[in-house]
VEXLO-201503 format. One line per 8 residues: for each residue x, y, z negated of C-alpha. Coordinates in Angstrom, 3 decimals. Layout:
BEGIN
X,Y,Z; ... $
# end
This chain:
BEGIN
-21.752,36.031,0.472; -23.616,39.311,0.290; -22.165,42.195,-1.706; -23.450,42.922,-5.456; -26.345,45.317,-5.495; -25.192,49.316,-4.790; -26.535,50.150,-8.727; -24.702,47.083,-10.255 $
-21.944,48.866,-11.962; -24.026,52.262,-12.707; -26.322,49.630,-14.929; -22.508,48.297,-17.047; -21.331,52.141,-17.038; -24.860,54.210,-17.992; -26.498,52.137,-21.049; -28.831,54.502,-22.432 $
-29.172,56.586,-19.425; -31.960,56.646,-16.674; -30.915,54.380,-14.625; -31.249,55.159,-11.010; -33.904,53.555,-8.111; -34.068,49.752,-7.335; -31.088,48.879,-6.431; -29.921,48.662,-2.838 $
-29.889,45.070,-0.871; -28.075,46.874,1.595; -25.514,44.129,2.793; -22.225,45.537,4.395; -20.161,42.910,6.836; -17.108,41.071,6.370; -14.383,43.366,5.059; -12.359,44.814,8.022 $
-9.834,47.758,8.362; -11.763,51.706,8.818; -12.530,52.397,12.643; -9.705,54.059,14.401; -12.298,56.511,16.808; -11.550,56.078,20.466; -9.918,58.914,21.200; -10.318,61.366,17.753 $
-7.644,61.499,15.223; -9.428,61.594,11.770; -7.824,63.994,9.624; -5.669,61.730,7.279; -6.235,61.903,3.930; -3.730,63.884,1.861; -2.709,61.828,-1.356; -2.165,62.810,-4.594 $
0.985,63.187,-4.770; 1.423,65.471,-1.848; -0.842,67.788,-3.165; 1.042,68.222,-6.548; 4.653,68.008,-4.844; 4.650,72.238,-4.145; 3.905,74.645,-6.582; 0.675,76.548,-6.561 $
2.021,79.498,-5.796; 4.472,78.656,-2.540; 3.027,79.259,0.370; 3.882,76.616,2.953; 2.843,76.174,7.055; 0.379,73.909,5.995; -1.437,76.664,3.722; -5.049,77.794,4.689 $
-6.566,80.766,3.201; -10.333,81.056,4.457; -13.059,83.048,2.303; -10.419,83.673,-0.522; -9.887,79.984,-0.778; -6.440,78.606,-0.290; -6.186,75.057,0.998; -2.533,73.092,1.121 $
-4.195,71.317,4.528; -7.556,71.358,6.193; -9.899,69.297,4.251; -11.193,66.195,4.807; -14.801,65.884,6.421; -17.751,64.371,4.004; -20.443,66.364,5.532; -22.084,64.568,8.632 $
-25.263,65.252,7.745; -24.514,68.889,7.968; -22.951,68.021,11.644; -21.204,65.661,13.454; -17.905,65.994,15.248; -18.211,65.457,19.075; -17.296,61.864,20.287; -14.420,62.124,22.853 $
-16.499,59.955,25.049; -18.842,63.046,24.863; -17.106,66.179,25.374; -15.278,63.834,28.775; -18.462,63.690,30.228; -19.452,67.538,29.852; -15.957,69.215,31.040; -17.196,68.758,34.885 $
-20.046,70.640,34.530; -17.636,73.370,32.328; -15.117,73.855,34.935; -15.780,72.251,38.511; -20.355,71.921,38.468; -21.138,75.005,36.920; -24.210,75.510,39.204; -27.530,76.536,37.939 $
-29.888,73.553,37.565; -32.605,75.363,38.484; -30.769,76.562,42.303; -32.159,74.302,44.807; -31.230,75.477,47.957; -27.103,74.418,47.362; -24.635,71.921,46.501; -24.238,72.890,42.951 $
-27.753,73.511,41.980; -28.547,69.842,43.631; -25.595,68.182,41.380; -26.283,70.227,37.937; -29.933,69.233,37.885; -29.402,65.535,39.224; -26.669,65.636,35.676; -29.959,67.160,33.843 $
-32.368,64.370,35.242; -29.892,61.691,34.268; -29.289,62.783,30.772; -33.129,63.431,30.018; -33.358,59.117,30.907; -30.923,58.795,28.562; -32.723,60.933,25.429; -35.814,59.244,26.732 $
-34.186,55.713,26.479; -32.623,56.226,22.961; -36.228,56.571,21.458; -38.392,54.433,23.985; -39.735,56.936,25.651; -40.750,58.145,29.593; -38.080,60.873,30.740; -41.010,63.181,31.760 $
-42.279,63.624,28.116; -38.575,64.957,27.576; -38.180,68.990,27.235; -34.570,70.281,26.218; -34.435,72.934,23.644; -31.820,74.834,21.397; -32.016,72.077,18.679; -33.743,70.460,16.384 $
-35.201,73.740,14.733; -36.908,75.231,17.907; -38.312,71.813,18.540; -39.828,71.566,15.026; -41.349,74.965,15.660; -42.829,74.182,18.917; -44.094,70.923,18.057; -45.987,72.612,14.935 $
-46.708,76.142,15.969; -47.935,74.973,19.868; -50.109,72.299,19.008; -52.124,74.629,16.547; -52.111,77.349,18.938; -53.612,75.185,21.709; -56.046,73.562,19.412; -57.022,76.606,17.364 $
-60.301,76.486,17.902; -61.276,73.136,17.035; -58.782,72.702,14.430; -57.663,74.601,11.503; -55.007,71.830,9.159; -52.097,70.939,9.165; -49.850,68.351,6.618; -46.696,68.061,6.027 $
-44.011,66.916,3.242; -42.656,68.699,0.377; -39.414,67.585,1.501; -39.228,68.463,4.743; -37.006,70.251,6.472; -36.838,74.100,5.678; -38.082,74.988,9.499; -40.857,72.464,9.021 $
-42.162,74.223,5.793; -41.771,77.777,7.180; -43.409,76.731,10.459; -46.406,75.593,8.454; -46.452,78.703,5.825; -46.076,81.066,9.442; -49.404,79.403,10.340; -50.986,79.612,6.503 $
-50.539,83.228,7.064; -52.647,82.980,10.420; -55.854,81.072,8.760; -54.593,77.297,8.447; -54.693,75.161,6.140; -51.485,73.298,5.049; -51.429,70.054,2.942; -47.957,69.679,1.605 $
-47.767,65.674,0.203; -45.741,64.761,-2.664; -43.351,62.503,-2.570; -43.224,58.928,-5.034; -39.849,59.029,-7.275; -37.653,57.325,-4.273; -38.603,60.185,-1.925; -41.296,57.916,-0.239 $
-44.752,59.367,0.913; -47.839,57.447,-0.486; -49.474,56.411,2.805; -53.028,56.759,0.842; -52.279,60.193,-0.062; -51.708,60.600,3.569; -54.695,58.940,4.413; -57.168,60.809,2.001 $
-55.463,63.803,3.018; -56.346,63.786,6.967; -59.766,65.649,8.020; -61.515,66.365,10.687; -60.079,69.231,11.137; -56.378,67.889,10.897; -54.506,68.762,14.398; -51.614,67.596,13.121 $
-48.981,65.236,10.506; -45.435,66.201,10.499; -43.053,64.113,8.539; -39.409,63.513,8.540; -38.209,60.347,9.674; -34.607,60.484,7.704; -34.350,63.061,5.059; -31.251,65.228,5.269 $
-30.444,65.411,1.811; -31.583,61.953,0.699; -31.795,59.624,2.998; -34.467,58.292,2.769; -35.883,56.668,5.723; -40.200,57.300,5.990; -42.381,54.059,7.385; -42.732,55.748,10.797 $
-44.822,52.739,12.270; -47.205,52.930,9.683; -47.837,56.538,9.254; -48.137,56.733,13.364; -50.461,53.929,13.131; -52.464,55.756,10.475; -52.707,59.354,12.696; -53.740,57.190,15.969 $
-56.727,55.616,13.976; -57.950,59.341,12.243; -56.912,60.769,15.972; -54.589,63.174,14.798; -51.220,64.191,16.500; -47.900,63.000,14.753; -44.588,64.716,14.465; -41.506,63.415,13.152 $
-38.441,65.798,13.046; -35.869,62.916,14.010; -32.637,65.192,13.748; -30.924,62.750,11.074; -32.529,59.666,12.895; -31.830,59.316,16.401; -29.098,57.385,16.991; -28.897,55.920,13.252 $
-32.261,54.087,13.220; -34.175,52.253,15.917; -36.705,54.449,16.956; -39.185,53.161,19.245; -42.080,55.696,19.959; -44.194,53.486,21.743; -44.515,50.956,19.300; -44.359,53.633,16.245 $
-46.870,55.431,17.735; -45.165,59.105,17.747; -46.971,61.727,19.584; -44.064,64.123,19.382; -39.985,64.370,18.089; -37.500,66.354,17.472; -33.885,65.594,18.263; -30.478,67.775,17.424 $
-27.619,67.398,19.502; -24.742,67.762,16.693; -26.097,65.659,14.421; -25.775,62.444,16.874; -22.167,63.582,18.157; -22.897,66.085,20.482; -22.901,69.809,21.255; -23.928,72.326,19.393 $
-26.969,74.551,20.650; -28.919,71.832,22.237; -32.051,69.623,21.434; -35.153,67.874,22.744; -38.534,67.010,21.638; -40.385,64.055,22.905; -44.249,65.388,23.647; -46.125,62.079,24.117 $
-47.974,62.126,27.708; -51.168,59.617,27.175; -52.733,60.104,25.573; -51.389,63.522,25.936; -50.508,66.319,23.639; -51.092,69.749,24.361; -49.299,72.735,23.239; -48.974,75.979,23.622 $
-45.420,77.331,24.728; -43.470,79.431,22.086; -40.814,81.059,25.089; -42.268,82.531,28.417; -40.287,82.788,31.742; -39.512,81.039,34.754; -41.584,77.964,33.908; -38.817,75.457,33.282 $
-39.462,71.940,31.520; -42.886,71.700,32.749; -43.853,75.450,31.511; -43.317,74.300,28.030; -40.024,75.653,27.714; -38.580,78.807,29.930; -35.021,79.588,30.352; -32.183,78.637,32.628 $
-30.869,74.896,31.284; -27.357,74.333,29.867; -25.955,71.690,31.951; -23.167,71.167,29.988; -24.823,70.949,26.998; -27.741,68.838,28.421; -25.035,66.774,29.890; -23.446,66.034,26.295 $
-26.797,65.873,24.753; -27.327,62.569,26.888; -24.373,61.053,26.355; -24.327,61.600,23.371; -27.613,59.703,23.031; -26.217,56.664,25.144; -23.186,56.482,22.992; -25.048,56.394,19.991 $
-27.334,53.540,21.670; -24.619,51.475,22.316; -22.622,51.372,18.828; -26.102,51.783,16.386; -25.160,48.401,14.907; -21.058,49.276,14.850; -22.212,52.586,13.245; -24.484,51.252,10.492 $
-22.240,48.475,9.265; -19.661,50.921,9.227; -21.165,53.731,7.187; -23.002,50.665,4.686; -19.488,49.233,4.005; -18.070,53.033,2.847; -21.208,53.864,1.560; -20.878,50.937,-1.136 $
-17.308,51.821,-1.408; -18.008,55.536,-2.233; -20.924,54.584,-4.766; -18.927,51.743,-6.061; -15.724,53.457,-6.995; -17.266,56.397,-8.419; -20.094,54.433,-10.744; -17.359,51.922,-12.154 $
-15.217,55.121,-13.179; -17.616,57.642,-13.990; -20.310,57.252,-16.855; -23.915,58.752,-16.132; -24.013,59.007,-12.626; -27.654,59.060,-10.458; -27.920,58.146,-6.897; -31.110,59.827,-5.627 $
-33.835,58.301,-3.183; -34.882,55.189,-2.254; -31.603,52.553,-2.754; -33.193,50.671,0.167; -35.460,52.539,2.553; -32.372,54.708,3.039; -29.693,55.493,6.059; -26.955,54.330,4.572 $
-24.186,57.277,5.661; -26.072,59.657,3.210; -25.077,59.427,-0.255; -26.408,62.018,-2.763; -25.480,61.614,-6.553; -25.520,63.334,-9.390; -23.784,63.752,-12.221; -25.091,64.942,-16.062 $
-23.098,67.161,-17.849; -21.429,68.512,-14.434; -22.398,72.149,-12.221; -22.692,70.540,-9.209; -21.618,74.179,-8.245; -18.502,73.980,-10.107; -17.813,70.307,-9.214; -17.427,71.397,-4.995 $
-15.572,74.341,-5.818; -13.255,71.876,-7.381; -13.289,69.663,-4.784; -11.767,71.836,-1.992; -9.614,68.631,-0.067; -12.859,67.016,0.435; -15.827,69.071,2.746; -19.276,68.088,1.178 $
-22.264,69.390,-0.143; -24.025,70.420,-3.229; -27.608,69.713,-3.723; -28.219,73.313,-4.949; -29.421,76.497,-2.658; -27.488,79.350,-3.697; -29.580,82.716,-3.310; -28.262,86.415,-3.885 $
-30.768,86.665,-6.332; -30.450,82.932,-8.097; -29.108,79.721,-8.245; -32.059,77.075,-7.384; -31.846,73.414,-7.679; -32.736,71.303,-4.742; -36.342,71.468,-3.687; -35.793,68.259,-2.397 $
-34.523,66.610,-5.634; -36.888,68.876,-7.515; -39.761,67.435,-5.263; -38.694,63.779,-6.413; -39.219,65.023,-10.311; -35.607,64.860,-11.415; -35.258,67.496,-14.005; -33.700,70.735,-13.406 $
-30.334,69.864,-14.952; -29.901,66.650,-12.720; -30.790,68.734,-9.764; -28.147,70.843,-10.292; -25.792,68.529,-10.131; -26.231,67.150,-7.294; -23.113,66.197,-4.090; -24.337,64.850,-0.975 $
-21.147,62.873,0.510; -22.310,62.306,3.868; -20.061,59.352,6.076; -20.029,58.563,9.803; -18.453,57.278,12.883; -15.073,58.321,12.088; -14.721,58.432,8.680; -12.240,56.370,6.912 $
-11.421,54.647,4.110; -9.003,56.548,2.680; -10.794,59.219,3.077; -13.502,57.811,0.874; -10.936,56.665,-1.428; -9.713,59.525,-1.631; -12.865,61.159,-2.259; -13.875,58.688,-5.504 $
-10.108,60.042,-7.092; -11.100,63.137,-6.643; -14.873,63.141,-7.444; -13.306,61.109,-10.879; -10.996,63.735,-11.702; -13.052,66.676,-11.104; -16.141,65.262,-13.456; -13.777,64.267,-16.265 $
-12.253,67.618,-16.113; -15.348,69.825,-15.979; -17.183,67.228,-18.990; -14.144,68.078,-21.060; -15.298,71.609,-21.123; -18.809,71.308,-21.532; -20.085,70.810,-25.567; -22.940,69.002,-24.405 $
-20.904,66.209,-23.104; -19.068,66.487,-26.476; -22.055,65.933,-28.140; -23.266,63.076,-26.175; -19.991,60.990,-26.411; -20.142,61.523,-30.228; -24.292,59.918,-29.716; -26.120,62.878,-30.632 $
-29.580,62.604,-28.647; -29.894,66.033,-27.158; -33.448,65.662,-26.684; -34.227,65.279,-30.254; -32.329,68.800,-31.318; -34.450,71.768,-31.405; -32.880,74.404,-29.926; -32.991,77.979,-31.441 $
-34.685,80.714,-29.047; -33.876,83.973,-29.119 $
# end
């Protein structure tokens, strides 16, 4: 029988309060024990009674002191959409080419040039296979950001003089948006669509947005903050018909989602190596070959990756970057049962203990190892700082200058005081259930603590509406 709905219990605990979206028909599968990773010991997670057993103020071998924070323990890991550890399976596969193949894969008159580019050719089939794509219409970058930029910034360089727009999302990632205002500062024009409530774009919006000069749509397939998962198909559908090139940065996709260019009609993509399990300093985009997009190279050199990208290739990187993709082929399925089950378990046991809680996005059109919540009455600020056994992160974008709520949540219309409060828990391959156990106890704690200091909490408990008081400016 299929699990209750992921907003059941936030409807028994938050009478009164805005309820969050529709509620998630995500489905986890039978119960069965956390993944032991093949290979990668999970950092266990420390209970609560180990963490009170020493005083505060002994210092013991297990003591960490980084940034002026002390830490009985490294913490436990809740961040994977911030990056991913390497699989085991991963970092095997690119020693060789570390240690023993070092050659340059661009040498072609020896032995180790000959084996280091044959390693490059057989990881570009496997990017190209994890998205349904040709290998020859994949070009390995940096990451994710330099393959936003290039997709973005070369089209409307080679098409400048036909074309002078550009759209994009309001909640797309920051290297998308600065691409876009770099060429508003050149002469374009840049559309930036709003988003619906779940962090959904209105396809008719896109639609009546797209002119004749358009040379390109770039949306986000999986949101890094949210979730939320954009209808690819249809919005690739929609740019073939109007003839207009379209970009998805799939950083937080690949490897989670099936993604199928071909039949989602995706003239170019963006992938990030550590966010699928991989390295570190390595991406790829996908540039569609027919009908074929043409851009205009950002880096100029020795003419590698079909002149689009110059600069001698990283095998080892390259070489993890692949397998990475081919791991993440193979256990998709393992991997999304995996992170629905602790998903529900996370927004389960923190909704039947914690009153006035908010998941944010789309409960369904999600990826389901990216849970963002929030939490009235709470800093979500002061609610990580507390937190320091459990590595997440807050919604909010601290600046020297100020303390901004999300743009993301912000773009959504959740109010400023929501968006503040914001914690993305974010849950993957190896995560395990203690460790999101142990994340609900503490997440409890923490919020009952900091709404025992705050008057406005008071004041709610005691059923004062705080939107009906008028409060006194001065």
């Amino acid at each position: 029988m299929g699990a209750p709905p992921l907003a059941s219990s936030f409807a028994q605990q938050n009478a009164g309060f805005p309820a969050p979206a529709t509620p998630s028909r995500l489905s986890p599968p039978a119960a069965a024990p956390s993944r032991a990773p093949r290979g990668f010991a999970s950092t266990p997670a420390k209970t609560a009674s180990a963490a009170t057993d020493a005083s505060s103020s002994s210092i013991t071998a297990d003591d960490i002191e980084i940034k002026g924070v002390q830490m009985r323990g490294r913490p436990m890991y809740l961040d994977m959409q911030s990056t991913t550890p390497v699989d085991p399976r991963v970092l095997d596969a690119m020693m060789p080419y570390l240690v023993e193949q070092y050659g340059n894969p661009h040498s072609r008159t020896h032995m180790y040039g000959w084996e280091a580019e044959d390693a490059i050719e057989a990881a570009r089939a496997d990017v190209a296979k994890a998205i349904g794509a040709n290998a020859k219409e994949i070009i390995f970058t940096s990451g994710a950001t330099e393959s936003n930029n290039m997709a973005i910034k070369g089209v409307a360089n080679f098409y400048s003089g036909r074309k002078k727009h550009v759209i994009t999302t309001q909640t797309d990632h920051k290297c998308v948006l600065d691409s876009c205002r770099w060429l508003q500062q050149r002469g374009w024009d840049v559309t930036y669509l709003p988003v619906k409530s779940n962090g959904l774009i209105d396809l008719e919006e896109l639609r009546g947005a797209i002119r004749d000069d358009t040379a390109i749509v770039s949306v986000m397939a999986v949101n890094n903050e949210i979730g939320v998962v954009q209808p690819l198909k249809a919005i690739g559908e929609l740019c073939r018909e109007r003839k207009v090139f379209f970009h998805t940065d799939a950083a937080q996709a690949v490897g989670k989602i099936p993604i199928d260019v071909e039949d989602m009609k995706i003239d170019l993509l963006s992938i990030s190596g550590h966010k699928v399990y991989g390295p570190k300093g390595v991406g790829a985009i996908y540039v569609r070959r027919r009908p074929r997009v043409r851009m205009e190279p950002l880096i100029s050199g020795g003419g590698q990756e079909r002149g689009l990208r110059s600069g001698t290739l990283p095998t080892p990187l390259v070489v993890g970057l692949g397998k990475a993709c081919a791991v993440a082929l193979e256990e998709m399925e393992h991997d999304r049962q995996h992170a629905t089950r602790l998903s529900r378990r996370l927004i389960d046991g923190i909704s039947a203990k914690c009153q006035n809680v908010q998941l944010n996005g789309d409960a369904d059109a999600r990826y389901p190892g990216n849970v963002n919540m929030s939490f009235a009455y709470v800093e979500g600020e002061s609610l990580l700082m507390g937190l320091k056994e459990i590595a997440v992160s807050s919604g909010s974008a601290c600046t020297s200058a100020s303390l901004e709520p999300s743009y993301v949540l912000r773009a959504l219309g959740v109010d400023e005081e929501m968006a503040h409060t914001s914690i993305r828990y974010g849950v993957g391959r190896f995560t395990t259930e203690e460790e999101v156990d142990r994340a609900v106890e503490l997440t409890v704690e923490h919020v009952a603590k900091l709404r025992e200091m705050s008057p406005l909490w008071e004041m709610v408990q005691e059923g004062i509406d705080l939107k009906s008081i008028q409060w006194s400016q001065h």
